[in-house]
N, CA, C and O atoms as CSV, one atom per row, in Angstrom:
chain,resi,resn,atom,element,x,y,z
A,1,UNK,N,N,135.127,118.261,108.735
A,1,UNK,CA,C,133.764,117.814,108.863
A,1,UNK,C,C,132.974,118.893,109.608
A,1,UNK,O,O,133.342,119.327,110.699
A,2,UNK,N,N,131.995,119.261,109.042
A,2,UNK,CA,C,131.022,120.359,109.511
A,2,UNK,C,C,129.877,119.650,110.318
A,2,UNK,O,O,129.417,118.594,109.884
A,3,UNK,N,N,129.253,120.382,111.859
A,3,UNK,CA,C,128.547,119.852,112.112
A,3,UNK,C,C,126.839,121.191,112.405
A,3,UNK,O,O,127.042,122.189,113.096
A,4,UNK,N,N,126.186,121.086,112.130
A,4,UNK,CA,C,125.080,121.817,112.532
A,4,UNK,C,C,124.833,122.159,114.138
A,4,UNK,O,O,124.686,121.368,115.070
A,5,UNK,N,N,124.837,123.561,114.139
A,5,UNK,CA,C,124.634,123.675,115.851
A,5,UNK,C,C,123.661,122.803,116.651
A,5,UNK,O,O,122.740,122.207,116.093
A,6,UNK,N,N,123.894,122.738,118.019
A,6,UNK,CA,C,122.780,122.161,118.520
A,6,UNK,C,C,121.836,122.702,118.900
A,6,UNK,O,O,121.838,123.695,119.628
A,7,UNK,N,N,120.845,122.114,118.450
A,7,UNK,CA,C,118.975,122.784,119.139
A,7,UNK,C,C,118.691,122.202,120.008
A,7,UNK,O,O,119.695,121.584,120.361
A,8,UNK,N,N,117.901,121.994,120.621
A,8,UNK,CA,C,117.073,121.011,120.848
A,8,UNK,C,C,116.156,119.924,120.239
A,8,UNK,O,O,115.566,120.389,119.263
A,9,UNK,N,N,115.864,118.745,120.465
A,9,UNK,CA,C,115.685,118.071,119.582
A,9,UNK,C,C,114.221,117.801,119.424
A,9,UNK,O,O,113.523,117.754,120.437
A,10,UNK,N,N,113.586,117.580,117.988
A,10,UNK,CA,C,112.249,117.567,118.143
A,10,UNK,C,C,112.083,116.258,117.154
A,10,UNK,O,O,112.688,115.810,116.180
A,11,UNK,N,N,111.003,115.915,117.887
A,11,UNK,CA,C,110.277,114.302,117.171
A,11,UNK,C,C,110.629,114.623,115.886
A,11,UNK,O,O,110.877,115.782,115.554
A,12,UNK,N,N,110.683,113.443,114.939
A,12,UNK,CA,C,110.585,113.016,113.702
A,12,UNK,C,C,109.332,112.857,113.090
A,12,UNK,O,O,108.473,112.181,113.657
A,13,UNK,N,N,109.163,113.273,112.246
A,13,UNK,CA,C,107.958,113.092,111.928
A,13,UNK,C,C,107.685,112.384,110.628
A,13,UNK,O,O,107.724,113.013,109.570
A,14,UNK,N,N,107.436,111.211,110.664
A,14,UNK,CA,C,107.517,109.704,109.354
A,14,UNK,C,C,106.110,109.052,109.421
A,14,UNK,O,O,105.864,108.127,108.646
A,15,UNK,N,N,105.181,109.477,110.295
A,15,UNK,CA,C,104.031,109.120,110.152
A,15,UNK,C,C,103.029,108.362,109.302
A,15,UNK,O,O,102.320,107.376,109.502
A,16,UNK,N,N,103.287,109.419,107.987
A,16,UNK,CA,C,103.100,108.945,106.677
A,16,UNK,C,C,103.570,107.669,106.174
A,16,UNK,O,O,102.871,106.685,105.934
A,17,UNK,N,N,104.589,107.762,106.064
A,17,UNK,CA,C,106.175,106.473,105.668
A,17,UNK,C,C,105.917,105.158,106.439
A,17,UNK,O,O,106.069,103.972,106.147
A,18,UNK,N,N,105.599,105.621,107.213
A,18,UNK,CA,C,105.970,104.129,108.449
A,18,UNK,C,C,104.783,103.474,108.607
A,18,UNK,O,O,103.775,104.145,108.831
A,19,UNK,N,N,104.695,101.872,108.503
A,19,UNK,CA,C,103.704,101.187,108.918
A,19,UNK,C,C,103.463,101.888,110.336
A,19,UNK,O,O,104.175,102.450,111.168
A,20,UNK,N,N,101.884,101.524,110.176
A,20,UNK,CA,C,101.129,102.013,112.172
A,20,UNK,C,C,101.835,101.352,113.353
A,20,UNK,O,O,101.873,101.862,114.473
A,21,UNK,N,N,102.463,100.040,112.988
A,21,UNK,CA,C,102.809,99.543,113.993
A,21,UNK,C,C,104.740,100.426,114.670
A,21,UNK,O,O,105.220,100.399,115.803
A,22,UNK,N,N,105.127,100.863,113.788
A,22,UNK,CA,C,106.348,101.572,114.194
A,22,UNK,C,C,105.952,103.001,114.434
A,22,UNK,O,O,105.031,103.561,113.840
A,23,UNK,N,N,106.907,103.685,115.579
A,23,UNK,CA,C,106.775,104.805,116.075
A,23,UNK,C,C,107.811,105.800,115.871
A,23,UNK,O,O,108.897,105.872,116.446
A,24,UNK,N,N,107.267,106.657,114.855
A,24,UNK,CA,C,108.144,108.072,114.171
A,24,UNK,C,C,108.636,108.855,115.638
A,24,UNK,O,O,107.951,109.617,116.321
A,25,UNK,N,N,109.660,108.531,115.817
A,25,UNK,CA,C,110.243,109.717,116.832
A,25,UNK,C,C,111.670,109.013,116.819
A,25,UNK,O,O,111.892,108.001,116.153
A,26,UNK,N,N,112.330,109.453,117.378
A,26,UNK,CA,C,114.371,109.947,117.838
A,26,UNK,C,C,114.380,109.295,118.966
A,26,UNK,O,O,113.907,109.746,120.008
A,27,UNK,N,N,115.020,107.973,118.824
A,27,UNK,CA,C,115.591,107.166,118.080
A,27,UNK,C,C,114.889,106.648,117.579
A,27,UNK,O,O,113.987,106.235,118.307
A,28,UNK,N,N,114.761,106.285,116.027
A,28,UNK,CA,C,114.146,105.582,115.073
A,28,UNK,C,C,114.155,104.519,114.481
A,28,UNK,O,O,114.590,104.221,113.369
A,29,UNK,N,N,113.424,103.666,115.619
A,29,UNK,CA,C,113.385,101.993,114.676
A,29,UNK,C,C,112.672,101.212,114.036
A,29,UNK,O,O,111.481,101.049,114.301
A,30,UNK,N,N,113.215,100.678,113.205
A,30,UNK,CA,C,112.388,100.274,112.131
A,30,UNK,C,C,111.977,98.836,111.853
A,30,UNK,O,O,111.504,98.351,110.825
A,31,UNK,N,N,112.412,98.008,113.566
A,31,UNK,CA,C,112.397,97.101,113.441
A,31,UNK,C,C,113.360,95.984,112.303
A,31,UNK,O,O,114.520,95.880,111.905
A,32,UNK,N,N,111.962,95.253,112.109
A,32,UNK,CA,C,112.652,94.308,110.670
A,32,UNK,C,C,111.514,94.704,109.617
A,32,UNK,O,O,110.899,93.759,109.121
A,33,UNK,N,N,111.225,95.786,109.289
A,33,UNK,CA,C,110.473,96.472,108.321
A,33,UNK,C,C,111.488,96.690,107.202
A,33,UNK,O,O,111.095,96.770,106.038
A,34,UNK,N,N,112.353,96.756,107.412
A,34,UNK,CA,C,113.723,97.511,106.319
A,34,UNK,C,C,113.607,96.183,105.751
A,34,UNK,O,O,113.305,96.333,104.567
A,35,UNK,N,N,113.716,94.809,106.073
A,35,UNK,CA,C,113.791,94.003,105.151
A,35,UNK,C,C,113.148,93.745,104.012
A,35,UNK,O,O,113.508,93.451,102.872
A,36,UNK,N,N,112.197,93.902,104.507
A,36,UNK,CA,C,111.210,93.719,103.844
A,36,UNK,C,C,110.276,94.952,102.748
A,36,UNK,O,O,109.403,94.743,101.907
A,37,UNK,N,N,110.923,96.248,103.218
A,37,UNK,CA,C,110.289,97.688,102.891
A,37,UNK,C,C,111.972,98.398,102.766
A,37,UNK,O,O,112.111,99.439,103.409
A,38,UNK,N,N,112.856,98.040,102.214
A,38,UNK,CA,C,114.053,98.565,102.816
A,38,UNK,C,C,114.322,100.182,102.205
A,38,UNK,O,O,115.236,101.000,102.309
A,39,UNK,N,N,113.240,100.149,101.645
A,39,UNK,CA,C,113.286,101.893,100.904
A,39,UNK,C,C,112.903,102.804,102.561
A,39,UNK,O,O,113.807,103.579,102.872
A,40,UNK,N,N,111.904,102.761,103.392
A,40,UNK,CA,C,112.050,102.767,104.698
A,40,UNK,C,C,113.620,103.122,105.459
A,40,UNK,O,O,113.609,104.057,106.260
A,41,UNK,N,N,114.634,102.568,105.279
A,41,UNK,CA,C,115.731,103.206,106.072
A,41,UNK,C,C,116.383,104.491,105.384
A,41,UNK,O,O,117.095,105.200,106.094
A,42,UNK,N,N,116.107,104.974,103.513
A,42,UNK,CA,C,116.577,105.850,102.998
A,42,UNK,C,C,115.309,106.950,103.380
A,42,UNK,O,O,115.517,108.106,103.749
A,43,UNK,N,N,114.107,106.403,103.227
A,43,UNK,CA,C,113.369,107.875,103.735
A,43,UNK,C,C,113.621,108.170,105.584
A,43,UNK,O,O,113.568,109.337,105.972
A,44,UNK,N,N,113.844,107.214,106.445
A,44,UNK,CA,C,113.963,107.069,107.862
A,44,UNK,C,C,115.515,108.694,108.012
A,44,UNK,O,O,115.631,109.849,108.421
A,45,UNK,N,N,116.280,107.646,107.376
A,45,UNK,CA,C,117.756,108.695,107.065
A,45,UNK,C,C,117.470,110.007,106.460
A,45,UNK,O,O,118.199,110.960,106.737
A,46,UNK,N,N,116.531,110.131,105.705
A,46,UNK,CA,C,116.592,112.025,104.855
A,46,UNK,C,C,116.231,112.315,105.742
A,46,UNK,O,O,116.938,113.126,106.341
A,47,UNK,N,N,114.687,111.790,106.543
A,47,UNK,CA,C,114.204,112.712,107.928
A,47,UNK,C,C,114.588,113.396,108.802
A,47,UNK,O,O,114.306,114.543,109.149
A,48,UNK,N,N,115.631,112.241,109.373
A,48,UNK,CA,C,116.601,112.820,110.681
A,48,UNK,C,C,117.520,113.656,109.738
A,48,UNK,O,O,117.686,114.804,110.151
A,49,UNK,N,N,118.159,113.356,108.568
A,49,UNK,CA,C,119.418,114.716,108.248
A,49,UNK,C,C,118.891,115.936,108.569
A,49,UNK,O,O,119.425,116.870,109.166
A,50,UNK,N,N,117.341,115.798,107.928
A,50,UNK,CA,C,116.269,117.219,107.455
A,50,UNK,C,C,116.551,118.124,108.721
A,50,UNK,O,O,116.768,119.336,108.725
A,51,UNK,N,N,116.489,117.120,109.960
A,51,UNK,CA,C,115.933,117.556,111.478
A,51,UNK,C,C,117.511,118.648,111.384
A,51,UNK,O,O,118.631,118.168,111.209
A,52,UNK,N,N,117.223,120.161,111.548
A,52,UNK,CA,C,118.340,120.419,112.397
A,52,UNK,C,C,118.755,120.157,113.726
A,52,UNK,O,O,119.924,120.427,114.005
A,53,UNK,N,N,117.843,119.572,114.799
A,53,UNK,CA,C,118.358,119.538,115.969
A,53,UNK,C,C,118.995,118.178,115.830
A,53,UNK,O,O,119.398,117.882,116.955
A,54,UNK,N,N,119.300,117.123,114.901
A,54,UNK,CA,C,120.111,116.116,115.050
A,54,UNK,C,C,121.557,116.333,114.187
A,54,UNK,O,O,121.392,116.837,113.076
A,55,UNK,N,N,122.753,116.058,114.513
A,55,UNK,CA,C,123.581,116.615,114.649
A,55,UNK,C,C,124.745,115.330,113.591
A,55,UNK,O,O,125.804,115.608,113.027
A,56,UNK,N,N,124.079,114.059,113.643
A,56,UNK,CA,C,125.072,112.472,113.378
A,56,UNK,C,C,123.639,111.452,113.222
A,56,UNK,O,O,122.493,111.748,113.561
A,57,UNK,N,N,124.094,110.253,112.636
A,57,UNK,CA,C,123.227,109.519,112.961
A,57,UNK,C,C,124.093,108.026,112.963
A,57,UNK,O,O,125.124,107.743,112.353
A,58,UNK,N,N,123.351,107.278,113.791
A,58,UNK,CA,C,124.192,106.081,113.771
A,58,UNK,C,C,122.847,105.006,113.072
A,58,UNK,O,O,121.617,105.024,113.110
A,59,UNK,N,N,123.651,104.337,112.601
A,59,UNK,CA,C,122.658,103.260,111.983
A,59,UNK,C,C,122.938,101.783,112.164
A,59,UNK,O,O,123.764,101.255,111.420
A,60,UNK,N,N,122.389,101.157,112.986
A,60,UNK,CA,C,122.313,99.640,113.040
A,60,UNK,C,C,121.753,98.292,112.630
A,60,UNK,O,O,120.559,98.047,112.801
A,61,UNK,N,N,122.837,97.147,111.931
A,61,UNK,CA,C,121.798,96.314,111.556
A,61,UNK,C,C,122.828,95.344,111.340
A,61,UNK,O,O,124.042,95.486,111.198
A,62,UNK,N,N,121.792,93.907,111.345
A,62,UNK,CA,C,122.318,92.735,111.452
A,62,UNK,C,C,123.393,92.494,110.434
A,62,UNK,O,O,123.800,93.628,110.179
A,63,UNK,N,N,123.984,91.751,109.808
A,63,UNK,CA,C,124.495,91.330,109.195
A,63,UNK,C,C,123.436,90.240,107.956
A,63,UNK,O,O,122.635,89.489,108.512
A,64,UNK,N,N,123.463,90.212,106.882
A,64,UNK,CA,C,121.861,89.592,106.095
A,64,UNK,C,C,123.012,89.228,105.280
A,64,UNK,O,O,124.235,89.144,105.174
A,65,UNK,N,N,121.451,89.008,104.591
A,65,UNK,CA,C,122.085,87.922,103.292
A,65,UNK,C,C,122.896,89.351,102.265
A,65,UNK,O,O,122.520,90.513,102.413
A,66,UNK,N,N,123.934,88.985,101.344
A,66,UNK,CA,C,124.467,89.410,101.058
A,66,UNK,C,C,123.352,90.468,99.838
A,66,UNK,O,O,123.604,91.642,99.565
A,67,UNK,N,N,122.039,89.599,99.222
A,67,UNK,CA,C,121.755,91.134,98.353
A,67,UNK,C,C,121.102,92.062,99.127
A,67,UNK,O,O,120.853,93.176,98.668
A,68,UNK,N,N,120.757,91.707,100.372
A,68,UNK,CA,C,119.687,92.483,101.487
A,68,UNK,C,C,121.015,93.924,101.632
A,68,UNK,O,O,120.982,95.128,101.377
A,69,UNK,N,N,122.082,92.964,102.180
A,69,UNK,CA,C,123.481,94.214,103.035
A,69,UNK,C,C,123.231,95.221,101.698
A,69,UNK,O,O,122.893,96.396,101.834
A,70,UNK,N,N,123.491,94.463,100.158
A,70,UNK,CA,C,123.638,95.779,99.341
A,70,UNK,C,C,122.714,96.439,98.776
A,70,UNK,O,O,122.945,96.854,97.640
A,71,UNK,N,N,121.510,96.702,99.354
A,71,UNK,CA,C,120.341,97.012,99.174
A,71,UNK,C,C,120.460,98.298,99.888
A,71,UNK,O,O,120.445,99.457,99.472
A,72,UNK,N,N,120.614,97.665,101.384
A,72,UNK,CA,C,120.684,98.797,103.003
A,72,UNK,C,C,122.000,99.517,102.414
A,72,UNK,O,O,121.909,100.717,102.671
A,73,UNK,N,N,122.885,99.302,101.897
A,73,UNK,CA,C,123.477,100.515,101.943
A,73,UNK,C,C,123.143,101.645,100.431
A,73,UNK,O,O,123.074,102.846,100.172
A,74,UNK,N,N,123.046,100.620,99.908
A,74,UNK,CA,C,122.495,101.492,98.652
A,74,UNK,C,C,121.171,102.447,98.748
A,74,UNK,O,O,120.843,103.014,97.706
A,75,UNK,N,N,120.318,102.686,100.027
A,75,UNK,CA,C,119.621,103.556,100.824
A,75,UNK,C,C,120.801,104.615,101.460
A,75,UNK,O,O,120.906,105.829,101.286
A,76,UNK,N,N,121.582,103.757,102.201
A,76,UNK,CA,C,122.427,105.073,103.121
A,76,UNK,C,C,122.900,105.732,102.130
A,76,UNK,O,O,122.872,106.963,102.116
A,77,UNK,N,N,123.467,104.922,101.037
A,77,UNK,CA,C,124.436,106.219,99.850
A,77,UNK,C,C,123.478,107.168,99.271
A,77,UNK,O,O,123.800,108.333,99.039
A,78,UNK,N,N,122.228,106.667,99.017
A,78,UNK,CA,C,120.941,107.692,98.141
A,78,UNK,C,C,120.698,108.654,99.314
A,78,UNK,O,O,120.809,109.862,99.104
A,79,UNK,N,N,120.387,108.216,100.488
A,79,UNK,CA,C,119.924,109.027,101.550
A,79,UNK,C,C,120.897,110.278,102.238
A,79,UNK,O,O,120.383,111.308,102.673
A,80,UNK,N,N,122.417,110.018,102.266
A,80,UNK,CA,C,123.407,110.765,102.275
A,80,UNK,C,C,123.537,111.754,101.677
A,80,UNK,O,O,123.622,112.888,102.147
A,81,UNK,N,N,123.580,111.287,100.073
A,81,UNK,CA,C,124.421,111.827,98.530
A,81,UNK,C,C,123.985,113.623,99.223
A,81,UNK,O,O,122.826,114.028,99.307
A,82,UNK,N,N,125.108,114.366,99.599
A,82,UNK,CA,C,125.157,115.870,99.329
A,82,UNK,C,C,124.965,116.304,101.266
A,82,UNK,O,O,125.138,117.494,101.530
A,83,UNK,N,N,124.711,115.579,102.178
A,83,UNK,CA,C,124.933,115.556,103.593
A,83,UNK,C,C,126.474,115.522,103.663
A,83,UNK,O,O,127.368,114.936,103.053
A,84,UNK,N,N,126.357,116.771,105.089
A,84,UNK,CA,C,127.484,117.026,105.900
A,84,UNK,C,C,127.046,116.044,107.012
A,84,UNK,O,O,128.039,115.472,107.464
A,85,UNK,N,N,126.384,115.820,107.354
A,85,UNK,CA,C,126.154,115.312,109.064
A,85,UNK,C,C,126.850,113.431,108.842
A,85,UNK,O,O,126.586,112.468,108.122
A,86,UNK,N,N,127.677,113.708,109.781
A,86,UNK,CA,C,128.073,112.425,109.506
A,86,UNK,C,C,127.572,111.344,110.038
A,86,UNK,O,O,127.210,111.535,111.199
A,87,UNK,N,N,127.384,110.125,109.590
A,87,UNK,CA,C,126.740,108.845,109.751
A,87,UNK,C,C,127.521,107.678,109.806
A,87,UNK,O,O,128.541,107.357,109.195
A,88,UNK,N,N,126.695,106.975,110.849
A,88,UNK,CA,C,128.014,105.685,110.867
A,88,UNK,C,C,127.197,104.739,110.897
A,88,UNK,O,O,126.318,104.658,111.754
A,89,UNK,N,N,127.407,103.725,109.782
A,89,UNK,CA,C,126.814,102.670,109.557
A,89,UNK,C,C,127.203,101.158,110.418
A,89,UNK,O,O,128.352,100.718,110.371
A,90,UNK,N,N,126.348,100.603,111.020
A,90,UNK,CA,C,127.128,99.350,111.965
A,90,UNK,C,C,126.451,98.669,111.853
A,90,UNK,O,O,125.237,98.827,111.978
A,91,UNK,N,N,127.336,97.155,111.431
A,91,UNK,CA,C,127.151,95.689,110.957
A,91,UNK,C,C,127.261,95.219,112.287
A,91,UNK,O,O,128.073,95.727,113.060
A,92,UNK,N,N,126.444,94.205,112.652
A,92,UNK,CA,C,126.745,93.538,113.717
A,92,UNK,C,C,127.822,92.115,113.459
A,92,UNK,O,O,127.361,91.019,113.776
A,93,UNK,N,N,128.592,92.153,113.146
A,93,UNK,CA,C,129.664,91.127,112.231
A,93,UNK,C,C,131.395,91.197,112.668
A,93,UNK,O,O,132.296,90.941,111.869
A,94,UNK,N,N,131.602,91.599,114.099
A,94,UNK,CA,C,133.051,91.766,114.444
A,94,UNK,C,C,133.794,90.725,113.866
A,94,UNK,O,O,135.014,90.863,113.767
A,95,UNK,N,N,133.080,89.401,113.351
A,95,UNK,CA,C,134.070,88.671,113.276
A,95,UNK,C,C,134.308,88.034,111.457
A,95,UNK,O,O,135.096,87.150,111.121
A,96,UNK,N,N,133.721,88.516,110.891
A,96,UNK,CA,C,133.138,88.493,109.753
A,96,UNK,C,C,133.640,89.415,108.418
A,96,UNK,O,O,133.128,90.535,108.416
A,97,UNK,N,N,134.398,89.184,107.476
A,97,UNK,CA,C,134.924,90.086,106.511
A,97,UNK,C,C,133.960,91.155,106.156
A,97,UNK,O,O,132.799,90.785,106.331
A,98,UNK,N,N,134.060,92.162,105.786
A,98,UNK,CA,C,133.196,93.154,105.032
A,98,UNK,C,C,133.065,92.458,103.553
A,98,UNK,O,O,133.968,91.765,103.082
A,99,UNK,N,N,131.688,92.758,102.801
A,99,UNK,CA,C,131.515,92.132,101.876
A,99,UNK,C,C,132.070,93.552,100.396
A,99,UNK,O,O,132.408,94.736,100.370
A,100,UNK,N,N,131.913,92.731,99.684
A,100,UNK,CA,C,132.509,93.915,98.544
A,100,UNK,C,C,131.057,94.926,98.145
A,100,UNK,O,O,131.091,96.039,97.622
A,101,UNK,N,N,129.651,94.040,98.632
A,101,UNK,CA,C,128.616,95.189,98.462
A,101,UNK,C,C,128.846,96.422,99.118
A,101,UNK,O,O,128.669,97.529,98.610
A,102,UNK,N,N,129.419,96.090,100.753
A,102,UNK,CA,C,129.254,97.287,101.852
A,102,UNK,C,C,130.429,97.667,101.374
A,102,UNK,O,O,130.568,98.885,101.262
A,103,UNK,N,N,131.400,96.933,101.027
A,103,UNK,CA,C,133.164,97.756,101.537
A,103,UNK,C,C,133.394,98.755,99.987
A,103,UNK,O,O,134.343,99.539,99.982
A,104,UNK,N,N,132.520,98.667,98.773
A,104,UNK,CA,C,132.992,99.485,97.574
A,104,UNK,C,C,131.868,100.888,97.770
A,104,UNK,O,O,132.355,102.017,97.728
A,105,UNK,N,N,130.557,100.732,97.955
A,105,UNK,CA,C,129.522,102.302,98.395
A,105,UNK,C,C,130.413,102.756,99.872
A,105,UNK,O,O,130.242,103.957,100.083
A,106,UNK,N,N,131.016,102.310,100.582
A,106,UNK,CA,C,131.394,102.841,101.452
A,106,UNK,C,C,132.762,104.105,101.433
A,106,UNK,O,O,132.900,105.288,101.744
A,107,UNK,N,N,133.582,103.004,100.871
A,107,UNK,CA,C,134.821,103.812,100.577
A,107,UNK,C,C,134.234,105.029,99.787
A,107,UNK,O,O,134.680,106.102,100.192
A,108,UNK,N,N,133.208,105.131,98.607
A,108,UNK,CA,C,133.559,105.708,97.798
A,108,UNK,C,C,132.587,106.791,98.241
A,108,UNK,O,O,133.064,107.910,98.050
A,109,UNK,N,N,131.257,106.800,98.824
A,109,UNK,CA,C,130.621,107.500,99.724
A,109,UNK,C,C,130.808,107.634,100.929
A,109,UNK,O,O,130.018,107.225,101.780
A,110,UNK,N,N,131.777,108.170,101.148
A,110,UNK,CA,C,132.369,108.636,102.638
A,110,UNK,C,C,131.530,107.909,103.582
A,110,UNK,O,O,131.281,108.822,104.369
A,111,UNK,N,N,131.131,107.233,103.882
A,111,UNK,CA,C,130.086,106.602,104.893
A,111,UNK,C,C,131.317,105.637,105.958
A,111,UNK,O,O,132.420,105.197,105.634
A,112,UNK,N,N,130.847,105.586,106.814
A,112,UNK,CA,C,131.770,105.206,108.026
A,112,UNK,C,C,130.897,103.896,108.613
A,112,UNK,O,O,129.670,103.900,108.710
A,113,UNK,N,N,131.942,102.552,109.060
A,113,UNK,CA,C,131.122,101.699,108.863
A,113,UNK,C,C,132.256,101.070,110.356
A,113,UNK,O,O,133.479,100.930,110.356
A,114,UNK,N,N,131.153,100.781,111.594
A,114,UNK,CA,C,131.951,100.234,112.157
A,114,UNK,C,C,131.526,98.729,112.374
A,114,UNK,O,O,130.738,98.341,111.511
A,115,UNK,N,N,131.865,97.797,113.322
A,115,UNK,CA,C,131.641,96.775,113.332
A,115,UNK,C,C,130.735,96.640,114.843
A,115,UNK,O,O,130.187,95.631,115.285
A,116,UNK,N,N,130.774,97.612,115.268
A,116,UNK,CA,C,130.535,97.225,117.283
A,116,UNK,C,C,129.403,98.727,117.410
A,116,UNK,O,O,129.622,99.898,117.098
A,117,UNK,N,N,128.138,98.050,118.013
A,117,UNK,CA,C,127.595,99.210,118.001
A,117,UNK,C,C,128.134,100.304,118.922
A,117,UNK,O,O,128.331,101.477,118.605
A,118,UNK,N,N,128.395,99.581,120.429
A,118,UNK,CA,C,129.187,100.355,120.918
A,118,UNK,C,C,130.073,101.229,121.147
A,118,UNK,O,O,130.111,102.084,122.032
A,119,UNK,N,N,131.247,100.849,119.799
A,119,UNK,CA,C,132.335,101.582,119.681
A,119,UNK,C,C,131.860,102.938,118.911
A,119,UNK,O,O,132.409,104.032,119.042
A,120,UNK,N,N,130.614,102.629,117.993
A,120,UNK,CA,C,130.387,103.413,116.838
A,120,UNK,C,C,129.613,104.557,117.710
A,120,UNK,O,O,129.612,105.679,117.203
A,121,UNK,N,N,128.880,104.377,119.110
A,121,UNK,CA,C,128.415,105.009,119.717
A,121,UNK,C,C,129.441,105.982,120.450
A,121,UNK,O,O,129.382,107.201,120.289
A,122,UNK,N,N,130.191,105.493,121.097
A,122,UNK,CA,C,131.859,106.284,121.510
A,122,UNK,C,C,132.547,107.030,120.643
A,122,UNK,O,O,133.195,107.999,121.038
A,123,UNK,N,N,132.479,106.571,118.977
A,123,UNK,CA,C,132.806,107.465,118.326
A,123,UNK,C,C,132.328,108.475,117.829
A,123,UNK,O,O,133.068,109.279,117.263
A,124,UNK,N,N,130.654,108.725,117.942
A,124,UNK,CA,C,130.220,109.839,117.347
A,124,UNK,C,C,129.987,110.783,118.963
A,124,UNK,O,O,129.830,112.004,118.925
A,125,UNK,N,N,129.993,110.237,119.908
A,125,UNK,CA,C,129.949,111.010,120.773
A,125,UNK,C,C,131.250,111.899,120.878
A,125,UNK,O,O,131.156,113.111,121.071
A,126,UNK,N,N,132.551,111.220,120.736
A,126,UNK,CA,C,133.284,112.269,120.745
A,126,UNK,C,C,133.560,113.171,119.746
A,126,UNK,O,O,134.207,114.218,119.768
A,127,UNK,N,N,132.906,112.545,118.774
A,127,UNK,CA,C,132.581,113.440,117.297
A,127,UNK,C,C,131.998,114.591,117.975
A,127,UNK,O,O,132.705,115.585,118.136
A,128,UNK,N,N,130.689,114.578,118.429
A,128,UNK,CA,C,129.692,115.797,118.829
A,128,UNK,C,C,130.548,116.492,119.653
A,128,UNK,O,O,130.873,117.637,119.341
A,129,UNK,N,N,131.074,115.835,120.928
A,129,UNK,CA,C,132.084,116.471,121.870
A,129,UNK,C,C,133.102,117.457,121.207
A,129,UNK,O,O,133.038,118.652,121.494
A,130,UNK,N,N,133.829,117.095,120.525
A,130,UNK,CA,C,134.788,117.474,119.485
A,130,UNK,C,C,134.368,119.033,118.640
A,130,UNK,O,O,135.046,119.982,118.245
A,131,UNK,N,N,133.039,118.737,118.623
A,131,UNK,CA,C,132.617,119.932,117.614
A,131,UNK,C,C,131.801,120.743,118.681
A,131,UNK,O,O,132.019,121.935,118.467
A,132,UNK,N,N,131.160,120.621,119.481
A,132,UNK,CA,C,130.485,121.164,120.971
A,132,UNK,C,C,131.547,122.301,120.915
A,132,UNK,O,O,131.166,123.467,120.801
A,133,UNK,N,N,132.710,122.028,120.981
A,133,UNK,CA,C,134.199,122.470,121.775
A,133,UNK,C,C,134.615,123.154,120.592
A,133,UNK,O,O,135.331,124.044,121.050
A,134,UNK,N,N,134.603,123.275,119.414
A,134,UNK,CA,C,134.984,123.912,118.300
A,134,UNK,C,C,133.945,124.850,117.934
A,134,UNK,O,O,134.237,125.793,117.198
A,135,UNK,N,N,132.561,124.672,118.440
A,135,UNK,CA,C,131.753,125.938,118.273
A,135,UNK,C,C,131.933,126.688,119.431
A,135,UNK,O,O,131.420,127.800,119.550
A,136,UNK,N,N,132.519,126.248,120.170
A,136,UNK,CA,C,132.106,127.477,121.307
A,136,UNK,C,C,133.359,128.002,121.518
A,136,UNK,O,O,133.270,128.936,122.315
A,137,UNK,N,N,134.555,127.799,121.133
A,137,UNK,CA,C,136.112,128.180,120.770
A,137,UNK,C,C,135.775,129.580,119.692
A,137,UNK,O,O,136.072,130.768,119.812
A,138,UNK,N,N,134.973,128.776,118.544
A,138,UNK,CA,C,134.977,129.932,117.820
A,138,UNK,C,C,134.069,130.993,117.721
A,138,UNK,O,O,134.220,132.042,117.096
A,139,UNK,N,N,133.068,130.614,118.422
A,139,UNK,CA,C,132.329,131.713,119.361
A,139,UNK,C,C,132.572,132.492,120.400
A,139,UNK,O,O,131.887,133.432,120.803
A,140,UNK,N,N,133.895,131.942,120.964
A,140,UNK,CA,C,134.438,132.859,122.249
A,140,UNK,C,C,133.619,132.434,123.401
A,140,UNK,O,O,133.238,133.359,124.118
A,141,UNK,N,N,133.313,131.409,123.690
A,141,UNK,CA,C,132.701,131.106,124.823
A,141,UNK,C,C,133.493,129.579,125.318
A,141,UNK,O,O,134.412,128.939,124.805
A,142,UNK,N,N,132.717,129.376,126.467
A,142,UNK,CA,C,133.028,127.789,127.143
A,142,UNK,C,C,133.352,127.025,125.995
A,142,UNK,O,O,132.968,127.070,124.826
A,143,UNK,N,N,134.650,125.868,126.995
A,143,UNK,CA,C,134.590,124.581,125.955
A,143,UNK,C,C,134.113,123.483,126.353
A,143,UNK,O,O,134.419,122.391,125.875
A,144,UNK,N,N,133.368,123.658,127.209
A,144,UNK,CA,C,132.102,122.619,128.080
A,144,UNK,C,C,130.561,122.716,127.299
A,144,UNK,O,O,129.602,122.087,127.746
């Protein structure tokens, strides 16, 4: 898994895209606009890939009615298709089967799907950590 160096990070800019009432910048929420506008989380997602200073993205959302879930991911797979930066998609549903909408675009579009936002947050951090430490190995510098 390849990750893009780090920059520094600069606003998002969705201005256009986004109702007035939501605010284009890192971290990007969209409220409950996606329900209702759910083309909104596939342009939300190209933005931040676009951004080089973002590096992963995590994506959160309730658990819905079952054609809503295969809607939202059928954005992450369009919004992905040909991205290195990896993304982790999270259901709020620990206790709850994966449905065959999320669990067949997933497998088959590498998309990473956890159940706990938390955990999914622990995991891309040591993702970044992980690769922090592999650019600067192969740069000959610190692994801090």
């Amino acid at each position: 898994m390849t990750f893009p160096n780090s920059v520094r990070p600069k606003p998002v800019s969705l201005t256009a895209s986004l109702p007035a009432y939501l605010l284009p910048h890192n971290p990007l929420d969209l409220g409950t606009a996606s329900a209702f506008q759910p083309d909104l989380l596939r342009i939300g997602i190209e933005a931040l890939l676009a951004d080089p200073a973002i590096s992963s993205i995590l994506v959160c959302f309730p658990l819905a009615a079952e054609s809503i879930d295969a809607i939202w991911m059928q954005m992450v797979v369009k919004a992905t298709a040909g991205s290195e930066k990896p993304l982790v998609y999270t259901l709020h549903s620990e206790g709850v089967p994966l449905r065959e909408t999320v669990n067949r675009p997933k497998m088959q579009h590498r998309t990473i799907i956890h159940r706990s936002p938390e955990r999914a947050i622990r995991a891309l951090a040591r993702l970044n950590r992980f690769n922090k430490q592999r650019v600067a190995v192969a740069d000959g510098g610190d692994d801090e």
